[in-house]
C-alpha positions as CSV (number, residue, x, y, z in Angstrom):
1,X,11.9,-19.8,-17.0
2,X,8.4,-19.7,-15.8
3,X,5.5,-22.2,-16.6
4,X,2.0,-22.4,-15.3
5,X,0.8,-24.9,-13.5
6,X,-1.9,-26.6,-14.4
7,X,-2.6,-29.7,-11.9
8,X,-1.5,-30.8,-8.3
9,X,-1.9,-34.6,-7.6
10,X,-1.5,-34.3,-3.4
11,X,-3.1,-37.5,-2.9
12,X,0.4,-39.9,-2.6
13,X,4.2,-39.1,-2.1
14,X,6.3,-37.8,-4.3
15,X,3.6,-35.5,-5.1
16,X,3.3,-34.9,-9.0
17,X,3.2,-30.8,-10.3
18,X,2.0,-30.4,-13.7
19,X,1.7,-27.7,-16.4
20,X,1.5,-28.1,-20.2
21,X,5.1,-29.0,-21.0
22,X,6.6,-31.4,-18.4
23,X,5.4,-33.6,-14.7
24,X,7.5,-33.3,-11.9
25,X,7.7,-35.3,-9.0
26,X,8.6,-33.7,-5.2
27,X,8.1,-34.7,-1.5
28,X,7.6,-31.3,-0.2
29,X,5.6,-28.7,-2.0
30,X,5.6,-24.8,-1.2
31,X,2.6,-23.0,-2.5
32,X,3.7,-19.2,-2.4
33,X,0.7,-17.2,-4.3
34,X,1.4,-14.2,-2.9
35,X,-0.9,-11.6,-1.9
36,X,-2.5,-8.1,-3.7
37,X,-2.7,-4.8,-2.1
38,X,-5.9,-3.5,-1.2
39,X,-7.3,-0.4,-2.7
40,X,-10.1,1.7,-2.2
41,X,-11.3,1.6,-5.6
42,X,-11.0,5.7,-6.0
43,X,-12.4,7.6,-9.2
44,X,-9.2,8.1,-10.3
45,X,-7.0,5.5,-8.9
46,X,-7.5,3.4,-12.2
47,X,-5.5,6.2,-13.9
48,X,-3.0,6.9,-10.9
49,X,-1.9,3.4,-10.2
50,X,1.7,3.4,-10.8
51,X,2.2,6.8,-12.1
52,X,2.0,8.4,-8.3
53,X,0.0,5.8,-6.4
54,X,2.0,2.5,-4.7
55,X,1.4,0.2,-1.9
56,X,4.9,-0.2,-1.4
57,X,6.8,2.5,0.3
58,X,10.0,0.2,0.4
59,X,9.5,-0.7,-3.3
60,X,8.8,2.8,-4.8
61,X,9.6,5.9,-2.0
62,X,12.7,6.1,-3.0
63,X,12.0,6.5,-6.9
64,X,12.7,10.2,-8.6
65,X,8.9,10.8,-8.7
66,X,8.7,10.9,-5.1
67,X,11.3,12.7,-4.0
68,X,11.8,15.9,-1.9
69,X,7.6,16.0,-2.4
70,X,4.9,15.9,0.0
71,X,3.7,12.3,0.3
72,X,0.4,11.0,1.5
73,X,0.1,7.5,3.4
74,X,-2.9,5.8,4.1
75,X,-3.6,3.6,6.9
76,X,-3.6,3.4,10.7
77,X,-1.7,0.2,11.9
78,X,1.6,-1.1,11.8
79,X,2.3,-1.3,8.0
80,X,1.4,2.8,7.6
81,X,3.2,3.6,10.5
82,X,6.2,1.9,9.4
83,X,5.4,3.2,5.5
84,X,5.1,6.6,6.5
85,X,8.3,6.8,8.9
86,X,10.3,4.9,6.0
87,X,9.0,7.8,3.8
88,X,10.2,10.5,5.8
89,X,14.1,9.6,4.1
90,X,12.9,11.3,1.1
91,X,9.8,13.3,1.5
92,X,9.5,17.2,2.5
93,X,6.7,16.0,4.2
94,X,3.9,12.9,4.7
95,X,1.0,13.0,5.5
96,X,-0.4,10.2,7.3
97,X,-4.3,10.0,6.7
98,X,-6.7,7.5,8.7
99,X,-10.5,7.6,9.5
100,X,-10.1,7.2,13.4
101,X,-9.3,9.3,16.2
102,X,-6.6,6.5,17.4
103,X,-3.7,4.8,15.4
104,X,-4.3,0.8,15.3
105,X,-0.5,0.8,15.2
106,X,1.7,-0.7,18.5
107,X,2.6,1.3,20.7
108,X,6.3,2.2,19.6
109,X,4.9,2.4,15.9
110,X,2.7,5.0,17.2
111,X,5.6,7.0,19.3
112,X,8.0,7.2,16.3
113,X,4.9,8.8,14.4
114,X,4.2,11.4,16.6
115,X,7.3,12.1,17.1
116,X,8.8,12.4,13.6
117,X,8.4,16.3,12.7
118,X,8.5,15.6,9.2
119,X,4.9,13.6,9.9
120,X,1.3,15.1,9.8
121,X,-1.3,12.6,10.8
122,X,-4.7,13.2,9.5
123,X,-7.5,12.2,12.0
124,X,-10.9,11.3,11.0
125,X,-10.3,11.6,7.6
126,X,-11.1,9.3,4.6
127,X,-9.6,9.7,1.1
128,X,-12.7,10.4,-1.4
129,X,-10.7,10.8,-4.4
130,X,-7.1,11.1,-6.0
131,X,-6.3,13.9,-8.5
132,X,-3.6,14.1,-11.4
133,X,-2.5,13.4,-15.4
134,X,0.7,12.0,-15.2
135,X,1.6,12.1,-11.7
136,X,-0.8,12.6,-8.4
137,X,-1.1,16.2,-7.8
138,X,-3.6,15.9,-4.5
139,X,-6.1,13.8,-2.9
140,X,-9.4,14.9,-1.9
141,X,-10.4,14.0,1.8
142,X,-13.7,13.8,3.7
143,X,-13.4,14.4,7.7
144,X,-15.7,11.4,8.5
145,X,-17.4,13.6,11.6
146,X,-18.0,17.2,10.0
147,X,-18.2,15.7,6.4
148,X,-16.7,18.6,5.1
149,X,-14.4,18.5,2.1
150,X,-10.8,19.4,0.9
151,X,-8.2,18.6,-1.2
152,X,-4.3,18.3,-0.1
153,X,-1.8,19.1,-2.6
154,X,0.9,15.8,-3.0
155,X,3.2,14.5,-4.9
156,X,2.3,11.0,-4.5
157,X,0.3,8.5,-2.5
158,X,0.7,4.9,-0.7
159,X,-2.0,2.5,0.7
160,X,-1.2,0.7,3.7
161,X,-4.3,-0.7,4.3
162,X,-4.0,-4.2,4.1
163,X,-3.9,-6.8,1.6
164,X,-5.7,-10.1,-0.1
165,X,-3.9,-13.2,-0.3
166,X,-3.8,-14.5,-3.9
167,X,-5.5,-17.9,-3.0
């Protein structure tokens, strides 16, 4: 079962954990908050979230929803490199979108990118907006240099942009 805890007394060995219902006494503690995925706070991201949008490609790419669809990542280092690549298992296609010319990713991240047909990257490009009811049907992009606008058609979307830990 899980209860919430409600006081940490660090000051002497055993160190006491509290929460409403019972004390417990411990000479290690582990404090494991976790973290939260980043998002880019999109018009309709609110709606999207979970029904099409993820920051989890090994969690959720391999759910019906996604499958044998065009998939969008977003990000440019390791964790969309390795997002979009894990992807490719079960998209017709991914699209990998970041806002620079360069990938931040290493150097062997970058190769099995470029050299995965089933992945398109995106340069320059920022997603302004995510489109859908029930499902993600496209994200609209700006090219950060020309400005100019599009949408891309997809069947889902992942952040890989980074995250905040939950401290």
């Amino acid at each position: 079962f899980t209860e919430d805890v409600t006081k940490v007394d660090l000051s002497k060995r055993p160190f006491t954990v509290s929460s409403a219902e019972q004390s417990l006494t411990t000479q290690a503690l582990i404090i494991a908050t976790g973290a939260t995925a980043k998002r880019l706070n999109l018009p309709g991201e609110q709606k999207l979230w979970t029904r099409g949008m993820s920051a989890c490609a090994v969690c959720d790419g391999a759910l019906p929803i996604f499958r044998n669809k065009v998939l969008v990542v977003v990000g440019g280092g390791d964790s969309a490199a390795e997002e979009s690549t894990f992807l490719t298992k079960f998209a017709s296609k991914v699209y990998l979108i970041h806002r620079r010319e360069a990938l931040r990713a290493s150097k062997i991240m970058q190769e099995r990118v470029l050299n995965n047909k089933k992945i398109e990257v995106v340069w320059n490009t920022t997603v302004t907006d995510v489109l859908g009811e029930d499902g993600e049907s496209a994200v609209r992009v700006k090219d950060v240099k020309t400005n100019k606008e599009r949408e891309l058609t997809c069947g889902g979307v992942f952040y890989a942009i980074g995250f905040t830990p939950n401290t």
